[in-house]
SEBA-422131 format. One record per residue: residue in one letter; y, x, z of N, C-alpha, C, O in turn. Coordinates in Angstrom, 2 decimals, padded with zeros to 5 digits. Example, Ala and Ser with C-alpha at 12.3 -4.5 7.8 and 13.67 -1.06 7.14 Angstrom:
// SEBA-422131
@aa=A&nY=-005.69&nX=013.19&nZ=007.80&caY=-004.50&caX=012.30&caZ=007.80&cY=-003.30&cX=013.20&cZ=007.80&oY=-003.32&oX=014.24&oZ=008.46
@aa=S&nY=-002.25&nX=012.85&nZ=007.08&caY=-001.06&caX=013.67&caZ=007.14&cY=000.03&cX=012.90&cZ=007.87&oY=001.14&oX=013.41&oZ=008.04
END
This chain:
// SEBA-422131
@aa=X&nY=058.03&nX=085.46&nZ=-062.63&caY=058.74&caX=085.42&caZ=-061.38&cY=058.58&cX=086.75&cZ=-060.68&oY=057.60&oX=087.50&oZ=-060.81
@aa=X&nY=060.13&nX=087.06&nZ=-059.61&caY=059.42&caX=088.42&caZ=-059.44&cY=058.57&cX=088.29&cZ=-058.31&oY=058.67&oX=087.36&oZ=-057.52
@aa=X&nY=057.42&nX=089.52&nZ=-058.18&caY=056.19&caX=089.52&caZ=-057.10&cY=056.74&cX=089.60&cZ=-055.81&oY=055.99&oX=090.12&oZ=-054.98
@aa=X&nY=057.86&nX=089.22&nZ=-055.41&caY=058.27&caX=089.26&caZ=-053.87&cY=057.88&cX=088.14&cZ=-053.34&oY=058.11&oX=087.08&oZ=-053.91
@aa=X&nY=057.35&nX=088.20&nZ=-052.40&caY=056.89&caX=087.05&caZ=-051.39&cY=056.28&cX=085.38&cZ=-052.44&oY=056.39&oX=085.07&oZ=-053.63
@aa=X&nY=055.75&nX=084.77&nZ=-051.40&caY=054.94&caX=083.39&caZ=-052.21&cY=055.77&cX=082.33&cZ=-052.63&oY=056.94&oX=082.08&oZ=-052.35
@aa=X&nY=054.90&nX=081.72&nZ=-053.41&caY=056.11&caX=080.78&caZ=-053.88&cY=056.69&cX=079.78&cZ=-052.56&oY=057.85&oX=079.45&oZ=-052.30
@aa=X&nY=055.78&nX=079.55&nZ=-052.06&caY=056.32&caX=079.10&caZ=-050.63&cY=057.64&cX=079.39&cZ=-049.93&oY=058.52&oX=078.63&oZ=-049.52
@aa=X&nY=057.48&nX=081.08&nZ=-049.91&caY=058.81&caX=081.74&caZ=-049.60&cY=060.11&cX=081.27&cZ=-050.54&oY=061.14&oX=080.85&oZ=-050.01
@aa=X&nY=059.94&nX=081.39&nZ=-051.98&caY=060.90&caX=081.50&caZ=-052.72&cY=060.94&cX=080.13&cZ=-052.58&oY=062.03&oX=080.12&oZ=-052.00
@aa=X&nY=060.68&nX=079.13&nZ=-052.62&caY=061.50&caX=077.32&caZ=-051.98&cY=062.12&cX=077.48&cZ=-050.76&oY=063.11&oX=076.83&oZ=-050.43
@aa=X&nY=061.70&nX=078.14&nZ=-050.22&caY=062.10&caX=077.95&caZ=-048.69&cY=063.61&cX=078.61&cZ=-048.56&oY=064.66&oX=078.18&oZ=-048.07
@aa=X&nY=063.22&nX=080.00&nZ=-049.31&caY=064.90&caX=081.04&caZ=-049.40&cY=065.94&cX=079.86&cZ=-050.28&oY=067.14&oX=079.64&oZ=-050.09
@aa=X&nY=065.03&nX=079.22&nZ=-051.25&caY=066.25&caX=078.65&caZ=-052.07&cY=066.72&cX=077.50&cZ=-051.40&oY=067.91&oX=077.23&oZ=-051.54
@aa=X&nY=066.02&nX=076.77&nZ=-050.69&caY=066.39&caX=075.23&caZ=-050.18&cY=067.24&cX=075.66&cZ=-049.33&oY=067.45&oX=076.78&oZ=-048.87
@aa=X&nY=067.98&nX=074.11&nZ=-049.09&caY=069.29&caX=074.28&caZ=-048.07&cY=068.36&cX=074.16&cZ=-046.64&oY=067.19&oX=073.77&oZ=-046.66
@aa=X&nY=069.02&nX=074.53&nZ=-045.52&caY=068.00&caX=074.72&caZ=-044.61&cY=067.80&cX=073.29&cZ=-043.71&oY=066.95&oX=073.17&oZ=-042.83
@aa=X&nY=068.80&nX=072.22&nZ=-044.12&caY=068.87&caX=071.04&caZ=-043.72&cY=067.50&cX=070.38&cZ=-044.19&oY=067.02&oX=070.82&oZ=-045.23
@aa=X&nY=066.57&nX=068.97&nZ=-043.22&caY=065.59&caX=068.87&caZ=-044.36&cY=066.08&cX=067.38&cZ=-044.87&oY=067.13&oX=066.82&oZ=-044.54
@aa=X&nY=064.87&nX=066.80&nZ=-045.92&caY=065.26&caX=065.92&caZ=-046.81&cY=065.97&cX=064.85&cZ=-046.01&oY=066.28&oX=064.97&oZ=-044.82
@aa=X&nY=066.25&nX=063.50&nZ=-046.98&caY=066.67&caX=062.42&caZ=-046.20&cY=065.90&cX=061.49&cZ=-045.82&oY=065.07&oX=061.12&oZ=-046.65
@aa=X&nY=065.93&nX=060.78&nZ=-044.39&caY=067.44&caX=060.48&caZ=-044.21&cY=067.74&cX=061.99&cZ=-043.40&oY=066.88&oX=062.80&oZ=-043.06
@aa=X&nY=069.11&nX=062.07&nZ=-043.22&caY=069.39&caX=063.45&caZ=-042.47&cY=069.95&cX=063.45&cZ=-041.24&oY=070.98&oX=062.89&oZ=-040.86
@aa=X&nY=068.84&nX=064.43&nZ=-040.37&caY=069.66&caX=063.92&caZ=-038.93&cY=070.79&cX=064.65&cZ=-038.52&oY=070.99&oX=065.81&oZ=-038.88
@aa=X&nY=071.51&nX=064.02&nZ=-037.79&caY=073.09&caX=064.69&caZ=-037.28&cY=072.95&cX=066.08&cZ=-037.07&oY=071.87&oX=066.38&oZ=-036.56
@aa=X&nY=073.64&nX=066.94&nZ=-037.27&caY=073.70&caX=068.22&caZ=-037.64&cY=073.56&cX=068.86&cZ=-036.01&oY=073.57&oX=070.09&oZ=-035.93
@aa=X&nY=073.46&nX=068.24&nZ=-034.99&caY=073.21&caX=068.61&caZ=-033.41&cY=071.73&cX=068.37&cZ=-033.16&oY=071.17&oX=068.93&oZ=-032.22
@aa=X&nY=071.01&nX=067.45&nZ=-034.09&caY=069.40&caX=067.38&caZ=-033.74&cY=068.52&cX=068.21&cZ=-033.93&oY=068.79&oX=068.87&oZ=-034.93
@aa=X&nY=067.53&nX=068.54&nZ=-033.44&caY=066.75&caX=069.82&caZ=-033.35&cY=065.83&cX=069.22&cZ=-034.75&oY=065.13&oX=068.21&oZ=-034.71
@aa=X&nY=065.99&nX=069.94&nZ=-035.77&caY=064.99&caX=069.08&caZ=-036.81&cY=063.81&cX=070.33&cZ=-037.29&oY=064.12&oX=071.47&oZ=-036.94
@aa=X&nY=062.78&nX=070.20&nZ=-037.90&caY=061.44&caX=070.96&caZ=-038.38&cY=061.22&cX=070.03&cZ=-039.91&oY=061.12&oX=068.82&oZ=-040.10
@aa=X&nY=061.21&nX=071.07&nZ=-040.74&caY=060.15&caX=070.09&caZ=-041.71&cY=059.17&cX=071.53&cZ=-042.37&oY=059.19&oX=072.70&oZ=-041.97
@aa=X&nY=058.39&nX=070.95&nZ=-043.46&caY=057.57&caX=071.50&caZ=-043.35&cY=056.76&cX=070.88&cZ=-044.87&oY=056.23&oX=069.78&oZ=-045.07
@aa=X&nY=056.99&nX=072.40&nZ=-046.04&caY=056.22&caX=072.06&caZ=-047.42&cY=054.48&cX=072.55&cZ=-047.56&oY=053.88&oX=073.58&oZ=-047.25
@aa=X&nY=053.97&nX=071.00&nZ=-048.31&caY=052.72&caX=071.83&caZ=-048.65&cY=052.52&cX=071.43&cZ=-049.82&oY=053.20&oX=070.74&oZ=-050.58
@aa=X&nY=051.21&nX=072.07&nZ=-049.98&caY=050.73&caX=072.07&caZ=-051.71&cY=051.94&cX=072.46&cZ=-052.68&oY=052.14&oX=071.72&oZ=-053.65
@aa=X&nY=052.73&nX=073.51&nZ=-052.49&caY=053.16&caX=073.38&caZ=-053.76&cY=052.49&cX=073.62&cZ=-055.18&oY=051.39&oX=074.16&oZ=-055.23
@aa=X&nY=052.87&nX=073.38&nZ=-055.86&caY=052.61&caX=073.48&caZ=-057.25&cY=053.27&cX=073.85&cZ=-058.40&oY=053.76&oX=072.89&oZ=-058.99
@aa=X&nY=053.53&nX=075.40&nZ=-059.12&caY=054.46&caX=076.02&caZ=-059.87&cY=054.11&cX=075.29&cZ=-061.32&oY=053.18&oX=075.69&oZ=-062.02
@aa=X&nY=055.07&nX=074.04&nZ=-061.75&caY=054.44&caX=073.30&caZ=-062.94&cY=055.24&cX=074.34&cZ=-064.10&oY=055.08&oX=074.17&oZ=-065.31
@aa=X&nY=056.05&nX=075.39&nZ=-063.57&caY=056.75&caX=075.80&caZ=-064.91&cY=057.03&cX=077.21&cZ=-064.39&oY=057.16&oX=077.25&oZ=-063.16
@aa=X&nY=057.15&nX=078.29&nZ=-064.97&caY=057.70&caX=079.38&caZ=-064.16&cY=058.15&cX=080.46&cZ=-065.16&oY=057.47&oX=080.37&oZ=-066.19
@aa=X&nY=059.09&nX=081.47&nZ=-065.22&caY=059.05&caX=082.53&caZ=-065.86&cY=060.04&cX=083.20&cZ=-065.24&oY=060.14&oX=083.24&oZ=-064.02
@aa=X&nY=061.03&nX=083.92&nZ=-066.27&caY=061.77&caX=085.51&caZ=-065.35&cY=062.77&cX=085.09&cZ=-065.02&oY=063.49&oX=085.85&oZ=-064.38
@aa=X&nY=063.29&nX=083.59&nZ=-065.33&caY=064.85&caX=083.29&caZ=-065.24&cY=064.81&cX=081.59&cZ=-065.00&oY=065.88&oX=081.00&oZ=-065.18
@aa=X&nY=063.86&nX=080.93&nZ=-064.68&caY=063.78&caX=079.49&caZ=-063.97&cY=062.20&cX=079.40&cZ=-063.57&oY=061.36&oX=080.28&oZ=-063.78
@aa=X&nY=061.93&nX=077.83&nZ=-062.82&caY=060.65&caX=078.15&caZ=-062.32&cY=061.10&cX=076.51&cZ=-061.56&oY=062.19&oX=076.26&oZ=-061.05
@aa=X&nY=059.60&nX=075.28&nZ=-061.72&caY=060.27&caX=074.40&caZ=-061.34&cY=058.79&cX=074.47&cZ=-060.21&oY=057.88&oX=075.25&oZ=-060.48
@aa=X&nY=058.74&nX=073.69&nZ=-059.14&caY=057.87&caX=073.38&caZ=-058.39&cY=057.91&cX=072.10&cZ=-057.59&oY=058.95&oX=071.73&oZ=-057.04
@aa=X&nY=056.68&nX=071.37&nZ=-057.52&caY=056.50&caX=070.53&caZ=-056.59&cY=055.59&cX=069.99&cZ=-055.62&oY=054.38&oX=070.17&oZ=-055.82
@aa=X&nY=055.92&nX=069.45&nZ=-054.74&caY=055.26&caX=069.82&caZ=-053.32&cY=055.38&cX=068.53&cZ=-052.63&oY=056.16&oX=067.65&oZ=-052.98
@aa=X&nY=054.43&nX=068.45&nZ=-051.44&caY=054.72&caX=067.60&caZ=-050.42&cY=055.07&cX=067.85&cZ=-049.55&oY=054.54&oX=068.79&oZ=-048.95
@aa=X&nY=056.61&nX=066.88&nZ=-048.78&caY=056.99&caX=067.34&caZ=-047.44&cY=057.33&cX=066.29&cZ=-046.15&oY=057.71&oX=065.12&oZ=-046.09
@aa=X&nY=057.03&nX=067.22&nZ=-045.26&caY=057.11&caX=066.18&caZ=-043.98&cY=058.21&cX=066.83&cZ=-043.32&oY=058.69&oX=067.84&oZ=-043.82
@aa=X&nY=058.70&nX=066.29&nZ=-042.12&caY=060.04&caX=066.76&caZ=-041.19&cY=060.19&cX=065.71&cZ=-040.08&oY=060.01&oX=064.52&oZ=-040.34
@aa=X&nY=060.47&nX=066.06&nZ=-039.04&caY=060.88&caX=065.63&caZ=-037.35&cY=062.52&cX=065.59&cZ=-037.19&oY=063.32&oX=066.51&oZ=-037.36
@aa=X&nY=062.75&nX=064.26&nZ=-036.83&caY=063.93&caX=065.40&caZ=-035.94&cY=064.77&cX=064.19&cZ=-035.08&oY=064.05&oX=063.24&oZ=-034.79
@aa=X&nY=065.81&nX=064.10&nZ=-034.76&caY=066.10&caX=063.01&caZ=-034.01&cY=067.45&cX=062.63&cZ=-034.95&oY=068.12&oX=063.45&oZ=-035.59
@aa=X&nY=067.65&nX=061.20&nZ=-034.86&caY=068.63&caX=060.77&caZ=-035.20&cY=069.24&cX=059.64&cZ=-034.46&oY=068.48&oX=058.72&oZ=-034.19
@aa=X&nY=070.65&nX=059.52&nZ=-034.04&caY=071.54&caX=058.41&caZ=-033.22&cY=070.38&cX=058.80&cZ=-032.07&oY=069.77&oX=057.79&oZ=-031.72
@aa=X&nY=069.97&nX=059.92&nZ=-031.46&caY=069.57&caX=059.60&caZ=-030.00&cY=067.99&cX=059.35&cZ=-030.11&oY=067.34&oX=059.36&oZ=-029.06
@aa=X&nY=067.30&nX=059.12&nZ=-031.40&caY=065.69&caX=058.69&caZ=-031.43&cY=065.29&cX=059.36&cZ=-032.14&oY=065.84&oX=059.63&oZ=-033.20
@aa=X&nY=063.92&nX=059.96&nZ=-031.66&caY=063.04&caX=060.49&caZ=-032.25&cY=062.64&cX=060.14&cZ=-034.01&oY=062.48&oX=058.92&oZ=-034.13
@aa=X&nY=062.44&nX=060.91&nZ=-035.43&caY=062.04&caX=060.13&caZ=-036.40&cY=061.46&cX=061.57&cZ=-036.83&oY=061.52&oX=062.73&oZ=-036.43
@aa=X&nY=060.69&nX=060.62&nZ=-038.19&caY=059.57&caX=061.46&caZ=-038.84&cY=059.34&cX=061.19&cZ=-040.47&oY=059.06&oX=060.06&oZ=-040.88
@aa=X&nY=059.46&nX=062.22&nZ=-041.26&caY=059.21&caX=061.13&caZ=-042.77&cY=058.12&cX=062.55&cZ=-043.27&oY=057.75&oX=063.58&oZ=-042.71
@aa=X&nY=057.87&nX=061.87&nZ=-044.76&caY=057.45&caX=062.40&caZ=-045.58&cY=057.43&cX=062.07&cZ=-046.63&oY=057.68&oX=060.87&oZ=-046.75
@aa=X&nY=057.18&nX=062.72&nZ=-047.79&caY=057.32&caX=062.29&caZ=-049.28&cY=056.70&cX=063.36&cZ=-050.07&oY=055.58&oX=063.79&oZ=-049.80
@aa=X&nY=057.56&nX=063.89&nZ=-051.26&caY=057.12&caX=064.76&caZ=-052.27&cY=058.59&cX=065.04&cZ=-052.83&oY=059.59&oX=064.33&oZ=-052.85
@aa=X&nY=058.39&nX=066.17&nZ=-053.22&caY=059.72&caX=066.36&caZ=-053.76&cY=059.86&cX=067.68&cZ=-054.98&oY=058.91&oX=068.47&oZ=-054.97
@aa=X&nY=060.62&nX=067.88&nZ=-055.69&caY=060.51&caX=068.90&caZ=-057.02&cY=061.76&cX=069.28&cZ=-057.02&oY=062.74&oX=068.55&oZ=-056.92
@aa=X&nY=061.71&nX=071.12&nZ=-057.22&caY=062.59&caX=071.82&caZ=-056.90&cY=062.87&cX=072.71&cZ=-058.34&oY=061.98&oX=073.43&oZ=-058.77
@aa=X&nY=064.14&nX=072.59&nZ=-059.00&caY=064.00&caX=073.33&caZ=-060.36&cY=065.20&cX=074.58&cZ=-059.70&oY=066.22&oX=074.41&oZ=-059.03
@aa=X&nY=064.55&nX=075.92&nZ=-060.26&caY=065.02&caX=077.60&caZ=-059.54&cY=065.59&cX=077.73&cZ=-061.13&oY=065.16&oX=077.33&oZ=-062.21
@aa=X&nY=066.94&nX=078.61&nZ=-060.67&caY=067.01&caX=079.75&caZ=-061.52&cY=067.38&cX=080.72&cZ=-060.97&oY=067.94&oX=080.88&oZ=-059.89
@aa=X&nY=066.83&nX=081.86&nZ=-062.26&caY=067.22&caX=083.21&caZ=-061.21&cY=068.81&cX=083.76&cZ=-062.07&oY=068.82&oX=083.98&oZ=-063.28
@aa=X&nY=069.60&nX=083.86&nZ=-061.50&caY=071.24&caX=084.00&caZ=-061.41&cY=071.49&cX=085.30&cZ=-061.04&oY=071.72&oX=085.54&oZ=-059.86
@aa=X&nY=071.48&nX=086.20&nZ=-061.86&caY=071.09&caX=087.96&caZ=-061.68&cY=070.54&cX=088.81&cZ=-060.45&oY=071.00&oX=089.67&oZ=-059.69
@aa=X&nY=069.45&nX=088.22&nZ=-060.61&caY=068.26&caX=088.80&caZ=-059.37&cY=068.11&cX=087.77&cZ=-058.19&oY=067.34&oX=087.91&oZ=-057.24
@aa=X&nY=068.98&nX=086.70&nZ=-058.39&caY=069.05&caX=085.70&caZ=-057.12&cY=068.25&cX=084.23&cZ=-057.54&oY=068.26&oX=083.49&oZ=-058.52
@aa=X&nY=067.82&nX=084.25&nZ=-056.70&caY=067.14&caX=082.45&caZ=-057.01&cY=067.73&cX=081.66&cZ=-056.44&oY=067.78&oX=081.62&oZ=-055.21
@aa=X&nY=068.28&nX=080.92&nZ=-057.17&caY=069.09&caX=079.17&caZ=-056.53&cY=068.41&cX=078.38&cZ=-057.07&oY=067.71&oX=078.43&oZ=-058.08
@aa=X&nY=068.69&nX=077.35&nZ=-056.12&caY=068.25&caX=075.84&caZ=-056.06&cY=069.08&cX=075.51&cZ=-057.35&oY=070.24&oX=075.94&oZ=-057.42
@aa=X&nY=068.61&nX=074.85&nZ=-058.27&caY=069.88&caX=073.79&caZ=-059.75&cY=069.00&cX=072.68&cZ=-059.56&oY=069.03&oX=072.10&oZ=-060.65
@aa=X&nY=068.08&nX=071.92&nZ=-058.65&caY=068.26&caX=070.74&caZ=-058.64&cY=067.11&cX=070.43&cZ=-057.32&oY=066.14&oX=071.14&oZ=-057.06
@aa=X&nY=067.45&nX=069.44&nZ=-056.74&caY=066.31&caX=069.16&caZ=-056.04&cY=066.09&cX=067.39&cZ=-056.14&oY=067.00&oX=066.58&oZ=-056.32
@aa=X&nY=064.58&nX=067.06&nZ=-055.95&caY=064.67&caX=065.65&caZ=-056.28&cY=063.86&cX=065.16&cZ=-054.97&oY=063.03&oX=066.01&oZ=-054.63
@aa=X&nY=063.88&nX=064.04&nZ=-054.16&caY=063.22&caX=063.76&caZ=-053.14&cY=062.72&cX=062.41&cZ=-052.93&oY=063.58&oX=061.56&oZ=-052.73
@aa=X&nY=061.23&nX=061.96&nZ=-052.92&caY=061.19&caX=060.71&caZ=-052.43&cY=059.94&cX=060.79&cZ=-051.38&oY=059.14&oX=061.68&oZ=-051.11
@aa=X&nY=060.16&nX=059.27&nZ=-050.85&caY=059.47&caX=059.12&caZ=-049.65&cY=057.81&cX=058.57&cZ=-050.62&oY=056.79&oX=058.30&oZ=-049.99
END
């Protein structure tokens, strides 16, 4: 993988910036927030990782909160890292 920033960073650049589900209305102030990841696979051109995550945010008007775990498979797409899959449970 290349040595730019942590793997932390590189989930974070690749994920959509929405967080997991359920998903709040696109007007709610939302936060989430990965830990432990864990690089179970990695090299110069994919790289899968998984992690635990939590997130805030409001939905229909109320406050909510989840968490789960979730696994993120990267490829790198000529110098770029994208998301090719993400999997999420509570």
């Amino acid at each position: 993988m290349p040595s730019t920033g942590s793997p932390t960073d590189r989930i974070a650049a690749a994920k959509p910036s929405s967080p997991p589900s359920p998903r709040p209305s696109p007007s709610s102030a939302t936060r989430s927030k990965i830990d432990d990841p864990e690089w179970i696979a990695h090299s110069d051109d994919h790289a899968v990782c998984r992690y635990r995550f939590t997130w805030t945010g409001t939905i229909d008007s109320q406050p909510r909160s989840g968490s789960g775990r979730g696994t993120n498979v990267l490829v790198n797409n000529a110098g770029t890292w994208q998301m090719l899959h993400e999997h999420l449970s509570a």
